[in-house]
C-alpha positions as CSV (number, residue, x, y, z in Angstrom):
1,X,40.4,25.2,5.6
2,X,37.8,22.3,4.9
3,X,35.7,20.9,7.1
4,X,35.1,17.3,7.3
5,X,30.7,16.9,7.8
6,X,29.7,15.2,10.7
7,X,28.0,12.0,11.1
8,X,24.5,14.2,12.1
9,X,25.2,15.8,8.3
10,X,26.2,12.4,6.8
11,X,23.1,10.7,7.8
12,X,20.2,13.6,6.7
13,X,20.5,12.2,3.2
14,X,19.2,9.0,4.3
15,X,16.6,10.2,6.6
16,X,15.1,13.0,3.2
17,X,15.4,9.7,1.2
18,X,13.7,7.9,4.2
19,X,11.0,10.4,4.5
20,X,10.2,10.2,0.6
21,X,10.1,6.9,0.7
22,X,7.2,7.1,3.4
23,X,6.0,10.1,1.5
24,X,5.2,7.2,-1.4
25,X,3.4,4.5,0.8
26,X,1.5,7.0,2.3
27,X,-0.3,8.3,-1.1
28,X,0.1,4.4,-2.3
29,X,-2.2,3.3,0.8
30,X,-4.6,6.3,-0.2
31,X,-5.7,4.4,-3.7
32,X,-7.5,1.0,-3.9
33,X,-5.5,-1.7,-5.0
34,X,-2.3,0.0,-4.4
35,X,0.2,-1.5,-1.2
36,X,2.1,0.4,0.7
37,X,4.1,-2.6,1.4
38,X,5.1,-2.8,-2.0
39,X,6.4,0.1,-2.4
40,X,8.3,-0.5,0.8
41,X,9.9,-3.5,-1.0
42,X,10.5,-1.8,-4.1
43,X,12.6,0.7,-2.5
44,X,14.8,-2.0,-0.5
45,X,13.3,-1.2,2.7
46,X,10.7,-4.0,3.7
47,X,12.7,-6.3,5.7
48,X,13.8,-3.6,7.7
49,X,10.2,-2.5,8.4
50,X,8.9,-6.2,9.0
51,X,11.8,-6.9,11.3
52,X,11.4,-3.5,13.6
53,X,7.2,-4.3,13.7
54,X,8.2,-7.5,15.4
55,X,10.2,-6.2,18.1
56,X,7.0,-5.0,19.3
57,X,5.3,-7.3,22.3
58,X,5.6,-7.2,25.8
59,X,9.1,-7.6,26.3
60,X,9.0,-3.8,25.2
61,X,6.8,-2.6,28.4
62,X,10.0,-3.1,30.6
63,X,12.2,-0.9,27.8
64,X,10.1,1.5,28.3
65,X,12.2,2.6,31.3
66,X,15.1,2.8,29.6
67,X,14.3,5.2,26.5
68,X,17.7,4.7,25.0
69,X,17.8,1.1,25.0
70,X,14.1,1.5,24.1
71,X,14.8,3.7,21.0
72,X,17.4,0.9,19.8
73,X,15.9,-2.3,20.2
74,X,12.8,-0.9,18.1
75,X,14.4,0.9,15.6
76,X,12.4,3.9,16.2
77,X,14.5,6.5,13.9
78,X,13.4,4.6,11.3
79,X,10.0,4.2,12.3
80,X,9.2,7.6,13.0
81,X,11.1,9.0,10.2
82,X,9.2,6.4,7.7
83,X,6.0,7.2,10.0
84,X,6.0,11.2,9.3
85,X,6.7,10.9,5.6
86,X,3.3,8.6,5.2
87,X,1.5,10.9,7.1
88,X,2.5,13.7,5.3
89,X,1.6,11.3,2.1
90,X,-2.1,10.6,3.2
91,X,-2.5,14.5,4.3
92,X,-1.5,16.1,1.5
93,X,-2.6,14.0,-1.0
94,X,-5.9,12.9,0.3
95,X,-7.5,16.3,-1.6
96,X,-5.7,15.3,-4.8
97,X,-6.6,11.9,-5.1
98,X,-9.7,12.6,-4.1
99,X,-10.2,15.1,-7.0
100,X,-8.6,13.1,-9.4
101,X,-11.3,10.3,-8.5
102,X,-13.9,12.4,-8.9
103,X,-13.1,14.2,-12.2
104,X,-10.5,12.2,-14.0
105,X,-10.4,8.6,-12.5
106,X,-9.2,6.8,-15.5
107,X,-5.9,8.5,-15.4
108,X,-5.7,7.8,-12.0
109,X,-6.1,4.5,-12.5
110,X,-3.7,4.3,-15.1
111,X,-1.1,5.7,-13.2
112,X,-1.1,2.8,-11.1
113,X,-1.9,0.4,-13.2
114,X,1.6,0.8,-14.8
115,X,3.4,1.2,-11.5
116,X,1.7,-2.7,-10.1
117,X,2.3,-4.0,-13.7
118,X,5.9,-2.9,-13.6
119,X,5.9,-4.1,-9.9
120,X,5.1,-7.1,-10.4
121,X,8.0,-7.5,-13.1
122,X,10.1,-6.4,-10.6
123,X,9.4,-8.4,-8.1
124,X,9.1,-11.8,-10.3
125,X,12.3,-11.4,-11.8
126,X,13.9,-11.9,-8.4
127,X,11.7,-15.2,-7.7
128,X,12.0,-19.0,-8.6
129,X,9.7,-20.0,-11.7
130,X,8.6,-22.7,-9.6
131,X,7.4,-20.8,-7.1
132,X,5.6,-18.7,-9.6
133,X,4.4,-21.4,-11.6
134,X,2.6,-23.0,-8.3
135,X,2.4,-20.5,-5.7
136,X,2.1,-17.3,-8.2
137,X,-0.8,-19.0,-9.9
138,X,-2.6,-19.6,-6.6
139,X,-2.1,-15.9,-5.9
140,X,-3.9,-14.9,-9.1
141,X,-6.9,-17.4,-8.1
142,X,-7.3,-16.0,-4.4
143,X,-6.5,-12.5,-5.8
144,X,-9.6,-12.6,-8.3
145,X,-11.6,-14.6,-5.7
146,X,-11.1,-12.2,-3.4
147,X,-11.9,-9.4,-5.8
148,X,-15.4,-10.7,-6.9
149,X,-17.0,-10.1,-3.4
150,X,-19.3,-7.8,-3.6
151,X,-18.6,-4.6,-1.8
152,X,-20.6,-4.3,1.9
153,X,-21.6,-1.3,4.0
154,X,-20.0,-0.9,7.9
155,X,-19.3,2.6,7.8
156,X,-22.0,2.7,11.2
157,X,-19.9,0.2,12.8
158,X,-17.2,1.1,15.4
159,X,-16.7,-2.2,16.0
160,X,-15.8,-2.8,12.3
161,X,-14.1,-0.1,11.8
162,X,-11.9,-1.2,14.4
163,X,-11.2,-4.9,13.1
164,X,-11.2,-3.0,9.5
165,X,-8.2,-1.1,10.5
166,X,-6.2,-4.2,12.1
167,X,-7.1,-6.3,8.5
168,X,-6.2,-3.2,6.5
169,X,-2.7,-2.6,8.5
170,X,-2.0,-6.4,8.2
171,X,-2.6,-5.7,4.3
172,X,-0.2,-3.0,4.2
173,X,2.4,-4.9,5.8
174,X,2.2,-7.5,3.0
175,X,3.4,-6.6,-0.8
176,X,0.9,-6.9,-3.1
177,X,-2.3,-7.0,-1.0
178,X,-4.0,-3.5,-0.2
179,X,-5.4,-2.2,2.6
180,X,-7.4,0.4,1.2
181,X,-8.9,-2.2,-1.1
182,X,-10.3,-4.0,2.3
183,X,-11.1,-1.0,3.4
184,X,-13.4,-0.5,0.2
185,X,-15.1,-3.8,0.2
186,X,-16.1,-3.0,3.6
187,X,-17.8,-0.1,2.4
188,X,-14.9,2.1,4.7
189,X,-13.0,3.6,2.2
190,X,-14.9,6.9,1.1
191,X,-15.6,7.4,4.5
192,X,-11.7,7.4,5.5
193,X,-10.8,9.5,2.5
194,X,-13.5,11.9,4.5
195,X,-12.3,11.7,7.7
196,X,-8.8,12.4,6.9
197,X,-9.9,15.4,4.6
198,X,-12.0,16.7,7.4
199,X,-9.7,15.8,10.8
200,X,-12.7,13.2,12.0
201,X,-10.7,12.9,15.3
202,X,-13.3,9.7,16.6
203,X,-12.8,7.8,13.6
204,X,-9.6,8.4,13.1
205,X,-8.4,7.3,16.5
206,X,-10.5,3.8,16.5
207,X,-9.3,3.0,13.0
208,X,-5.4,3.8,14.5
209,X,-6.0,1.6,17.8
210,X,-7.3,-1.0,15.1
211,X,-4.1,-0.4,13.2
212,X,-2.2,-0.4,16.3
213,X,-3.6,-4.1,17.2
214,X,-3.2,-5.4,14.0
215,X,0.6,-4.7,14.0
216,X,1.0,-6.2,17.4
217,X,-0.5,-9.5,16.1
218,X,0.7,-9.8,12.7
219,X,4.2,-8.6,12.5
220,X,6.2,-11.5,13.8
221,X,4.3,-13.7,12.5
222,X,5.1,-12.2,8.8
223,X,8.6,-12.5,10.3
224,X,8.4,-15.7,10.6
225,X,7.1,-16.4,7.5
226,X,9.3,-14.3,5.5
227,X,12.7,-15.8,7.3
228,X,11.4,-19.6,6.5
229,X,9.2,-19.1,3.1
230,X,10.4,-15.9,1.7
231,X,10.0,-17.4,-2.1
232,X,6.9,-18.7,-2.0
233,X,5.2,-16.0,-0.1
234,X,6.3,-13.5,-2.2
235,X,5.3,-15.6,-5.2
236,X,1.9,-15.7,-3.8
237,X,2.0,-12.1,-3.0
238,X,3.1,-11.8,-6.7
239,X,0.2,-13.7,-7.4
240,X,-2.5,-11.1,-5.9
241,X,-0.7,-8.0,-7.1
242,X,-1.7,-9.3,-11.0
243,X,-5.0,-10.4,-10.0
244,X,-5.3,-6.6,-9.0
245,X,-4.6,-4.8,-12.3
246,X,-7.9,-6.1,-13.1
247,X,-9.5,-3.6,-10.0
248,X,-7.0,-1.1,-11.6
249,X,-8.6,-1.1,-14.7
250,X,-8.7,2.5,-15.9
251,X,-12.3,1.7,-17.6
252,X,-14.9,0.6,-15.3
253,X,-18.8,0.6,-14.9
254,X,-18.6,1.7,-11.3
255,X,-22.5,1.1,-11.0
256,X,-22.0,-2.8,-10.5
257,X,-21.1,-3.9,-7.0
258,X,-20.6,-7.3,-8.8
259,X,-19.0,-9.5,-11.7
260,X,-15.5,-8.1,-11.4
261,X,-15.7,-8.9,-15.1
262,X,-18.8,-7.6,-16.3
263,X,-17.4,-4.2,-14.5
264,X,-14.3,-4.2,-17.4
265,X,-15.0,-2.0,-20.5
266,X,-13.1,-0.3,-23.5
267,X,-12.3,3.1,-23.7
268,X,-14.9,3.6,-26.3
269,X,-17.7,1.7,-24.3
270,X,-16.8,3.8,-20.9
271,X,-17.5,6.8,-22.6
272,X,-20.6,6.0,-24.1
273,X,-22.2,3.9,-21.0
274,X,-20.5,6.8,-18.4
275,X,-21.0,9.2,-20.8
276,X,-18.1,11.2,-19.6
277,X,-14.4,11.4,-21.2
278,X,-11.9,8.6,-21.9
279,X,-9.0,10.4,-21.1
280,X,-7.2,8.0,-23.2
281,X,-4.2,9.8,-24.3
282,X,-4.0,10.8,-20.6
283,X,-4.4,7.5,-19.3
284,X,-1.7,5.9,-21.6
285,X,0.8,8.3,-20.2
286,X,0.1,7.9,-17.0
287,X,0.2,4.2,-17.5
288,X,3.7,4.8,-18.8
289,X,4.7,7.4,-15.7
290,X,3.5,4.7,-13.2
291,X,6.0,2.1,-15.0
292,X,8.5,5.1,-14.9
293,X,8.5,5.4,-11.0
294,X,9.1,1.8,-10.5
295,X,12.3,2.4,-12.1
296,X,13.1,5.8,-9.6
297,X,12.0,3.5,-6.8
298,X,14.0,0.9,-7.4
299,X,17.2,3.2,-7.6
300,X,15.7,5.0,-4.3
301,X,16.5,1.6,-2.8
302,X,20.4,2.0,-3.1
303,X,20.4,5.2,-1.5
């Protein structure tokens, strides 16, 4: 006699695909340059996210009585499910990546390096060219404006960290734009890596009540934006995510704090001015693995 599965059964696919999903913004968010809100639109579920954000405001204090109707309105399955995969993403990865910057960075870099090249691809082949010819191009300007500012120290600040944590969440919410490469111009990004490796409770919890804020203020108006300039936001957003392959750059002089150029070597010239390994070969294939994932996310999105 078979048994027909039920709709709890039916639906745990979705939430293990949900979860992974989260599982790859959270490690994304962990690495400079890297969005977690791209990868939430690579794997088809960024409006979604963007829309259940908004619902937030105080016409939710009242729903608060009624947890059902509550639970509903804000989408909160999905939240939490998304939620719990990126936290399991930032905990048990924040040792790895941390290693890997430490010891091998270059293929670290790579890695993403081909995942935002093939990103961007991805995400421009879906666009008008004359929103990429106008507001793409801007993108690319702002992005390496933004990229030449030379990296500051507010790692003593509470008050920064706070405000760091509602610019770094807005970042995340946006494709293309990183928050931990805010979080690193502010001199807050080793320090976070840190904290989450060691359970730093305090600064944790006023970087979260940053996050917390930021959401409440900058989700509907992203709405907004999306439902009335979708195409040439995400051109511009398009835009940023190029002008970042040149902070993914496996090769760097990490020693300058400025001349985003300058900072840009070949393999050859890293080893000799770093005077530690290449990792070429490495590198390549993780450049290729990065563009390799796209693909999986992509077909992650229909599932």
């Amino acid at each position: 006699m078979s048994h027909q599965p039920t709709e709890a059964q039916k639906a745990w696919p979705a939430y293990l695909a949900l979860l992974a999903k989260g599982i790859c913004m959270g490690v994304a968010e962990l690495v400079p340059g890297v969005s977690g809100g791209t990868i939430a639109f690579l794997t088809g579920i960024y409006f979604r996210l963007v829309s259940a954000l908004s619902r937030f405001g105080p016409a939710s204090i009242p729903l608060i009585r009624k947890p059902k109707t509550f639970w509903h309105v804000h989408d909160m399955t999905f939240l939490l499910t998304l939620g719990v995969g990126m936290l399991i993403g930032i905990l048990v990865f924040a040792q790895l990546v941390s290693y890997l910057l430490a010891h091998t960075a270059p293929v670290l870099w790579g890695f993403f390096f081909g995942l935002i090249t093939a990103s961007s691809w991805f995400m421009a082949s879906q666009r008008q060219l004359k929103s990429l010819l106008s507001f793409g191009i801007l993108g690319i300007g702002l992005g390496l404006s933004f990229l030449q500012l030379p990296q500051q120290d507010f790692s003593g600040s509470w008050l920064m960290l706070f405000f760091a944590g509602a610019l770094a969440v807005s970042a995340w919410m946006l494709p293309g734009i990183s928050g931990s490469l805010l979080l690193l111009l502010l001199g807050l990004y080793e320090p976070l890596i840190i904290a989450v490796k060691t359970l730093d409770v305090l600064f944790l919890s006023v970087l979260i009540a940053g996050c917390l804020s930021g959401l409440l203020l900058f989700a509907r108006s992203l709405r907004w934006l999306m439902q009335h300039y979708q195409d040439p936001v995400l051109a511009l957003l398009i835009g940023f995510m190029l002008a970042a392959l040149a902070k993914l750059w496996p090769w760097q002089n990490a020693a300058l704090n400025y001349g985003l150029m300058d900072r840009l070597l070949w393999p050859a010239e890293y080893a000799e001015l770093m005077t530690v390994p290449a990792f070429l070969p490495q590198t390549l294939v993780a450049a290729v693995a990065g563009f390799l994932a796209v693909w999986t996310l992509t077909r992650l999105a229909d599932k």
